[in-house]
C-alpha atoms as one frame of an Amber mdcrd trajectory, in Angstrom:
protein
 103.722 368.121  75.842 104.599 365.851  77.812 104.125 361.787  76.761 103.888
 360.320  80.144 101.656 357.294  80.325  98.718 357.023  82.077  98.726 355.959
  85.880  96.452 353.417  84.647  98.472 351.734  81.929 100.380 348.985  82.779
 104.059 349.033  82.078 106.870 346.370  82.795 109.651 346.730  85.314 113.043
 347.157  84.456 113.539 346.250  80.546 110.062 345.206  79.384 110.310 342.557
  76.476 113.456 341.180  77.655 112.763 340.316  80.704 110.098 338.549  79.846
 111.701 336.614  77.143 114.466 335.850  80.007 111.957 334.460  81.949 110.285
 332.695  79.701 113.470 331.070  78.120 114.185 329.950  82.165 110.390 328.620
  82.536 110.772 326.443  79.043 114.565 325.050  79.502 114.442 324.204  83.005
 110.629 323.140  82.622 111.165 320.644  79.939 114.428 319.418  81.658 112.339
 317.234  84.258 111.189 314.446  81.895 114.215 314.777  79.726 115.844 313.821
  83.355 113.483 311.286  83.316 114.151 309.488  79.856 118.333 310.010  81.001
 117.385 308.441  84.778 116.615 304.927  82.547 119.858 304.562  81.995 122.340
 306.968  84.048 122.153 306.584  87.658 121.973 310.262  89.173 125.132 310.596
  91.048 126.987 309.829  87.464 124.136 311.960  86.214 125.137 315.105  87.549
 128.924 314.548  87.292 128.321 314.281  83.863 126.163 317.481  83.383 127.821
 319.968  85.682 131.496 318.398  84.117 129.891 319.102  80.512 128.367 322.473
  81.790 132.020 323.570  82.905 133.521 322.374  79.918 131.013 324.144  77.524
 130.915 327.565  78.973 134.631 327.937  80.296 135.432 327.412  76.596 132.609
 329.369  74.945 134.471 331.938  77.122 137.943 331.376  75.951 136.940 331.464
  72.747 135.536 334.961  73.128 137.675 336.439  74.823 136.299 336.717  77.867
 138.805 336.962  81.201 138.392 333.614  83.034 139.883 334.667  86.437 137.698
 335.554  89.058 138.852 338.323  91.537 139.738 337.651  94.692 136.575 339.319
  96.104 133.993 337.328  94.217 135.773 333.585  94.841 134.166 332.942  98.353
 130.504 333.908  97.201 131.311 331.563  93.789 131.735 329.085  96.118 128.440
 329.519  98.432 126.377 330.646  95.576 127.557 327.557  93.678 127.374 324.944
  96.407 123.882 326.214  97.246 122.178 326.949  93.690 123.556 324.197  91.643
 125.269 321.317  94.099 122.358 321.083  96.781 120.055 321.639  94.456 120.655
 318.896  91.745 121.569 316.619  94.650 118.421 316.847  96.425 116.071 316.606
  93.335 118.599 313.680  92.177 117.566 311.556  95.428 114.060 313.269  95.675
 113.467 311.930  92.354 114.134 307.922  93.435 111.600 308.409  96.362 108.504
 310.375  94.751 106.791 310.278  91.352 108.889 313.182  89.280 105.581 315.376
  88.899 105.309 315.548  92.713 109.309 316.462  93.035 108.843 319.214  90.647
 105.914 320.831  92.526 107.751 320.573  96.078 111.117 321.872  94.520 109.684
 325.067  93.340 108.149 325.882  96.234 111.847 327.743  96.232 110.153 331.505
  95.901 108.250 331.128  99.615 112.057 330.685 100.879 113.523 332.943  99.274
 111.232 335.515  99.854 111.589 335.279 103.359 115.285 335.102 103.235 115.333
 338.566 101.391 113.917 340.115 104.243 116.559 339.234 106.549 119.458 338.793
 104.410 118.604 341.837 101.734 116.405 344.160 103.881 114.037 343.823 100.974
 110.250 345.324 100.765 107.440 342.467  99.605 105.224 344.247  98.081 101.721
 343.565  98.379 101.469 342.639  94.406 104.235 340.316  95.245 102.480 338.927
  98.090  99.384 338.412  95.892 101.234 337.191  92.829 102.848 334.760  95.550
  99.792 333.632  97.083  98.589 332.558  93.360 101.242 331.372  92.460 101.421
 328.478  95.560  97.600 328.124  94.929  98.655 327.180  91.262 101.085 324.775
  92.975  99.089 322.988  95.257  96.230 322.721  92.313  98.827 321.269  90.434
  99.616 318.723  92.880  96.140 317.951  93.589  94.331 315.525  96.664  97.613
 313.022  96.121  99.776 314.731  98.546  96.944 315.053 101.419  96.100 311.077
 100.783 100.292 309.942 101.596  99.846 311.500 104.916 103.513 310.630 106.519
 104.279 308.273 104.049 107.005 308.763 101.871 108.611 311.713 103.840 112.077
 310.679 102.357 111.976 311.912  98.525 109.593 315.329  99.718 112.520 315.674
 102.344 115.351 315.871 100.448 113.003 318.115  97.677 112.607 320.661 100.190
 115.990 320.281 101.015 116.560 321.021  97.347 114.214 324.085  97.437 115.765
 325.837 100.474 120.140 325.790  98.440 118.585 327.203  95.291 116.772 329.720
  97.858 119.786 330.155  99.826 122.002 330.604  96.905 119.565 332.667  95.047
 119.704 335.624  97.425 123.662 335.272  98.707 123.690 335.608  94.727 122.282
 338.912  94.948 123.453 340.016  98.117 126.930 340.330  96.709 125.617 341.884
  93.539 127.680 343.790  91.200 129.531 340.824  90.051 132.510 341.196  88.131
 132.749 338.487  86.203 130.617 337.549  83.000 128.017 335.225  83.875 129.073
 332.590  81.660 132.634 332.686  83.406 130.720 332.746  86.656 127.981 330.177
  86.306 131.351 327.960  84.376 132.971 328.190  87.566 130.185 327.158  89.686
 129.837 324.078  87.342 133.386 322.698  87.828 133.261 323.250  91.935 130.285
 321.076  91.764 131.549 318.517  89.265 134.639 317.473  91.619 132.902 315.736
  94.631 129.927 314.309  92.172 132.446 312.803  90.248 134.091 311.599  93.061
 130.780 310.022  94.631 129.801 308.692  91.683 132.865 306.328  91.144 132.963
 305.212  94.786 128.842 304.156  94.720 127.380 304.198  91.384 128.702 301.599
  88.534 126.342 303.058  85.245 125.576 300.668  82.233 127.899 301.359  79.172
 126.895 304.399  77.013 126.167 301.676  73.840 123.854 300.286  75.844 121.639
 303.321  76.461 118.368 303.523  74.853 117.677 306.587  71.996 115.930 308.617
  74.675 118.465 308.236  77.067 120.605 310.061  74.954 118.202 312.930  73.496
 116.909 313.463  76.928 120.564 314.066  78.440 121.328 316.016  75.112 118.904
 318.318  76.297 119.637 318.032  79.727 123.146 319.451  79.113 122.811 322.032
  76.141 119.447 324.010  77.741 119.098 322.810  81.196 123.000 322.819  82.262
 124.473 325.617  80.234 121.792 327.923  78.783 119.078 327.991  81.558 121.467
 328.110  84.723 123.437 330.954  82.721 120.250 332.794  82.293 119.270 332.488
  85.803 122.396 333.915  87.014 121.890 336.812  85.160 117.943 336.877  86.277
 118.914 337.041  89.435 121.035 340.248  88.965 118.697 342.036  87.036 115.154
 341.507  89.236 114.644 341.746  92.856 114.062 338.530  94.534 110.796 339.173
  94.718 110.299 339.222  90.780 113.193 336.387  90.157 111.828 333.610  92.248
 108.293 334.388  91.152 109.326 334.240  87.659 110.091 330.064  88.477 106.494
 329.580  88.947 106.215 328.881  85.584 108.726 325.842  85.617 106.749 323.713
  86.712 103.830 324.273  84.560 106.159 323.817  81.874 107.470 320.713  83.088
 103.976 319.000  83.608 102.743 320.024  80.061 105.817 318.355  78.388 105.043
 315.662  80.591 101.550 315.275  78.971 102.943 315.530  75.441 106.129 313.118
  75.749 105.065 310.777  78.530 101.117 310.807  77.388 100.212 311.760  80.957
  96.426 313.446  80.915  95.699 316.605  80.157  93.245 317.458  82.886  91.451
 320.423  84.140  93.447 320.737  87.326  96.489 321.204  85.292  94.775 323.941
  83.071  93.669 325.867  86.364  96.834 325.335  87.795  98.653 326.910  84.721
  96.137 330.086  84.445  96.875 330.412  88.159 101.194 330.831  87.960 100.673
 332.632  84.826  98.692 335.527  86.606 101.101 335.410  89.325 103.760 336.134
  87.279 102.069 338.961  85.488 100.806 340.386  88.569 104.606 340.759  89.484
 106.499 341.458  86.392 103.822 344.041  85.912 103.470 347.533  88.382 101.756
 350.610  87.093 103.434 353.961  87.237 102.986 356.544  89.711 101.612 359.879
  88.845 103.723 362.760  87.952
């Protein structure tokens, strides 16, 4: 007899339980990385910021690597997309929400930033040839609903004011999009995603280090406050190495569609550590807002099956 479930019940795509815990490990690293940026902004400037995490983030997973035994070259086919994948995901992004983040309030930058899934939607359908499904477009739709909840009647009261930091946000949001999908466009990569995503890190740390000696001259480490240091402790360890690691392999397990979605729930994340480690309010918008991504992302990590 035959065991098939019901058209009716609901069953996850692709591996079930652990894609959700992927996701969810992405929504709570890179969601409590934007006020642990925030405590390591006191005292780093961003430039020297970012040379520091993407040098650590090399450093860290090229010899986690090594140590296993892992091959570290890349093959000859996979170097150019390392590049544009890395330049795009990791370089424009963390530079734009860098500079974003010294012209808008950090809540605001986070909001605009992952509007990332509308972009890379769209760029699937060119770029991919990808479907949208209409549970996609519906778990979308929420999803930005959620967003703009989130970033409540603030945004509509700047009018043009203050284009500069929700410029170079955007510009933020469009690389990761970019990247995202070149990611998966070359699929089938060789290399183990830590090697990969190690890779990607060192590219990026060369011309952030450079740019940080020639314009930024940061306090002395002795000097830094105890936050300073816990937030870039968990800047580096979750945000740099475990969550961008993750995503990389996110990316090669979902479609697009279900990937960027799944980011909806940064955000969230990010405002609700906000509330416990900054004492920001805990209002209703923010509880509305959070019920609205989280349906969005169950609407798309969930399809149900087709009848026999």
């Amino acid at each position: 007899m035959s065991t098939q479930a019901s058209p009716r019940t609901p069953t996850l795509e692709r591996s079930g339980v652990a894609t959700l815990l992927l996701i969810l490990a992405i929504g709570l690293f890179w969601g409590g990385n934007w006020p642990a940026v925030r405590f390591s902004l006191m005292d780093i400037p961003p430039l020297s910021l970012r040379a520091i995490g993407f040098s650590t983030g090399a450093l860290m997973l090229l010899g986690w690597a090594w140590l296993k035994g892992w091959p570290l070259l890349i093959v000859a086919g996979e170097r150019a997309w390392l590049v544009a994948t890395g330049l795009f995901t990791i370089l424009g992004f963390n530079l734009g929400t860098a500079f974003g983040q010294l012209h808008m309030p950090t809540s605001q930058a986070a909001i605009v930033a992952f509007t990332m899934p509308c972009w890379a939607l769209l760029l699937a359908i060119g770029l991919l040839g990808e479907r949208v499904t209409a549970r996609q477009w519906l778990g979308l739709g929420l999803g930005q609903a959620g967003l703009l909840v989130l970033l409540g009647p603030a945004a509509w009261q700047a009018g043009f004011e203050g284009l500069l930091g929700p410029t170079f946000v955007l510009g933020a949001a469009l690389s990761w999009a970019l990247g995202t999908v070149l990611t998966k466009r070359r699929g089938n990569w060789q290399g183990h995603p830590v090697v990969i995503t190690g890779w990607q890190f060192a590219l990026c740390a060369l011309p952030t280090i450079v740019l940080a000696a020639l314009f930024e001259s940061p306090s002395a480490p002795t000097t830094w406050q105890a936050s300073t240091w816990l937030g870039l402790g968990y800047h580096l360890v979750f945000a740099i190495c475990l969550a961008q690691m993750l995503w990389f392999r996110n990316v090669n397990r979902l479609t697009i569609g279900q990937s960027t979605i799944s980011t909806l729930i940064i955000p969230v994340v990010g405002v609700a550590s906000a509330v416990v480690l900054l004492d920001e309010p805990l209002s209703s918008r923010l509880v509305l807002a959070l019920m609205l991504i989280l349906s969005a992302v169950a609407i798309v990590m969930t399809q149900r099956k087709q009848p026999a």
